[in-house]
C-alpha positions in Angstrom: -8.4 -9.9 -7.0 -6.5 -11.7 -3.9 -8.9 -14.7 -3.2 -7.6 -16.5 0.3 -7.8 -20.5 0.5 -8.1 -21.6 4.0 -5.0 -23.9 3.8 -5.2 -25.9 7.2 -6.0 -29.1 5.9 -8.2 -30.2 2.9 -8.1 -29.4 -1.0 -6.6 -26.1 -0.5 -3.7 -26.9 -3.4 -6.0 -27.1 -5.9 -8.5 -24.1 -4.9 -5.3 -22.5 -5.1 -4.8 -23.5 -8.9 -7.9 -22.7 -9.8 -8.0 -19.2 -8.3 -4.5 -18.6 -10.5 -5.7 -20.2 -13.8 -8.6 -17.9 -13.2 -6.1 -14.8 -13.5 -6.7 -13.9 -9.5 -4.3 -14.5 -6.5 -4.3 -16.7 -4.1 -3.0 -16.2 -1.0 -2.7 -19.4 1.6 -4.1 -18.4 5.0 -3.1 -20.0 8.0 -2.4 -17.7 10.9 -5.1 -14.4 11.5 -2.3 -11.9 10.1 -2.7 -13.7 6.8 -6.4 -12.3 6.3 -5.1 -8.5 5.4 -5.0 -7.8 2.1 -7.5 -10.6 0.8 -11.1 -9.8 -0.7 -12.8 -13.0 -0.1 -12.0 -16.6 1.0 -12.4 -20.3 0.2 -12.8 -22.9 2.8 -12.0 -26.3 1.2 -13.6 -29.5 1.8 -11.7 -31.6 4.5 -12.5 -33.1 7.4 -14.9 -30.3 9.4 -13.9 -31.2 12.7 -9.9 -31.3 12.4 -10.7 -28.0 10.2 -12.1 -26.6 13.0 -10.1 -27.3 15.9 -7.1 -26.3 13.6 -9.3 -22.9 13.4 -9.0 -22.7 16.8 -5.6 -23.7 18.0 -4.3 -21.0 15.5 -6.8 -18.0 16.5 -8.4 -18.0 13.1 -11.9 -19.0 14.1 -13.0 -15.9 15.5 -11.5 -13.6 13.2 -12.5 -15.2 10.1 -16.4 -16.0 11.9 -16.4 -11.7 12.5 -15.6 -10.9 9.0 -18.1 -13.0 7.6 -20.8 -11.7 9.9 -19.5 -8.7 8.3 -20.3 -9.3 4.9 -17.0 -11.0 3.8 -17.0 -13.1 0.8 -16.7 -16.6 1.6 -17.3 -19.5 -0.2 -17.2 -23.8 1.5 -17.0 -26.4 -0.3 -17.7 -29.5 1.4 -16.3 -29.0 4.7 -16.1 -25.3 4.6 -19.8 -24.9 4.2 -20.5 -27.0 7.1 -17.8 -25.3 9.5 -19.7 -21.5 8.3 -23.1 -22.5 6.9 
């Protein structure tokens, strides 16, 4: 399974660890391109606001916002619940 960790700013090294130990991928999203391929994504817990205007200033907000409304998998933790809760 190819999990993707919002990796912006926050706790998105360790997601990323645990995703592996776990015996899935994880793949490090940062620009909208990086969503193909992925079946679900964590947002870490960070700061929500610098999160989200990172979100922005890289396209990713409204991509990411359309898939969920889609049905994506995505799980927050901390921040990333907030920014999609």
């Amino acid at each position: 399974m190819n999990i993707g960790i919002l990796a912006l700013q926050g706790a998105f090294i360790e997601h990323s660890r645990v995703i592996e130990n776990l015996g899935s991928k994880a793949k490090e999203i940062r620009l909208p391109e990086d969503l193909k391929g992925i079946e679900g994504i964590i947002i870490p817990g960070g700061e929500s606001t610098t999160i989200l205007k990172l979100m922005h200033g890289y396209e990713l907000f409204q991509p990411l916002k359309e898939m969920v409304q889609n049905g994506f998998p995505v799980w927050g933790t901390c921040a990333g619940m907030i920014l999609f809760g």
